[in-house]
N, C-alpha and C positions, 0 to 999 in steps of 0.2 A: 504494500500500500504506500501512496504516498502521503507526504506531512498532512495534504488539505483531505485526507479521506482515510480513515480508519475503520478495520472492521475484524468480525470474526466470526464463529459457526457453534451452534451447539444444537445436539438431536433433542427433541419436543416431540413426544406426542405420535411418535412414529414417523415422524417429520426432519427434516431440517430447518434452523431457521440462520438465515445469515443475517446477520445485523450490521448497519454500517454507518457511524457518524462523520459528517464535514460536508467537503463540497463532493459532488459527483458532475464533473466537467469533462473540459478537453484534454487538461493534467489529469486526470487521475480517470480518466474510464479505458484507457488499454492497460491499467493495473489492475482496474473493477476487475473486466474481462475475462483477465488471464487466471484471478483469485475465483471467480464464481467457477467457470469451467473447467480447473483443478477438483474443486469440490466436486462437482457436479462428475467427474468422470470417476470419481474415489468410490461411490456410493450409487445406490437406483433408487433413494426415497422421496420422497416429494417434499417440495424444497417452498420457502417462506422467505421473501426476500424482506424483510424491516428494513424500511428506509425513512421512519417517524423520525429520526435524530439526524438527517439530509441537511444541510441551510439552504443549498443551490443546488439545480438540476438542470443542465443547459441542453440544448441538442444533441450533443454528442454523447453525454448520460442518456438521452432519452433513445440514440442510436444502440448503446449498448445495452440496453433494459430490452430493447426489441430485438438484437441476438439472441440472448439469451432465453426471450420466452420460444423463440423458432425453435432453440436446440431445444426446448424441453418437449416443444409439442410435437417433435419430429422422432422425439425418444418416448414418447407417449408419455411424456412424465406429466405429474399435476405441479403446476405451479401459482402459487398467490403471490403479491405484490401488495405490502403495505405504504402508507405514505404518511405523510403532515400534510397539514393546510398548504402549504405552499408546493411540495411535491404532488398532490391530488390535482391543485388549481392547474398547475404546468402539463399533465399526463390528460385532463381533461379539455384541455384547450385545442390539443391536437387530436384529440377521440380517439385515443389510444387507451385509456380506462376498461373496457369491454376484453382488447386481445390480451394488453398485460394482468387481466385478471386483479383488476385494484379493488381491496376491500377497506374497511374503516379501523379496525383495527385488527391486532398482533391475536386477541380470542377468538374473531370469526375466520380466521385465515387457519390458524390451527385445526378448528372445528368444521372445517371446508375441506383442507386435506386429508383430514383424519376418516371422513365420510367416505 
């Protein structure tokens, strides 16, 4: 990771959940990238991406949130996507909310995979 984006993984629920604070930009989403798709090829569980602790999500975040829901749906994996006010407002601006699977929070995304 880099300085402006920290993060890290722990199983939930039958789940994973990746958690990740700072910025999610043009510095740090080919670290995002490289971090989630590590995870994701370690494991086959269905995966929670926490992004409630985000400040910023610019295009380029929002180009690598949409890799990553591809590789999931292309491995049939379930994935949810949590957010803040400010990450919901940016994912639903460009009607991406529906494909990256955005719920309200970190309970119903657990309770979604878990189903």
């Amino acid at each position: 990771m880099t300085v402006s984006l920290r993060g890290g993984f722990e199983h939930h629920d039958g789940g994973l959940v990746l958690h990740f604070t700072g910025q999610l930009d043009a510095y740090s989403e080919k670290q995002f990238l490289g971090y989630v798709t590590d995870v994701l090829q370690a494991n086959q569980l269905p995966i929670v991406l926490d992004l409630s602790k985000i400040d910023f999500l610019d295009s380029s975040g929002l180009g690598a949130l949409v890799q990553i829901a591809k590789l999931c749906k292309d491995a049939k994996r379930r994935l949810q996507l949590v957010g803040n006010t400010r990450v919901n407002q940016t994912i639903k601006l460009v009607r991406l909310d529906g494909f990256l699977n955005l719920v309200d929070d970190l309970s119903t995304a657990l309770s979604q995979i878990a189903a």
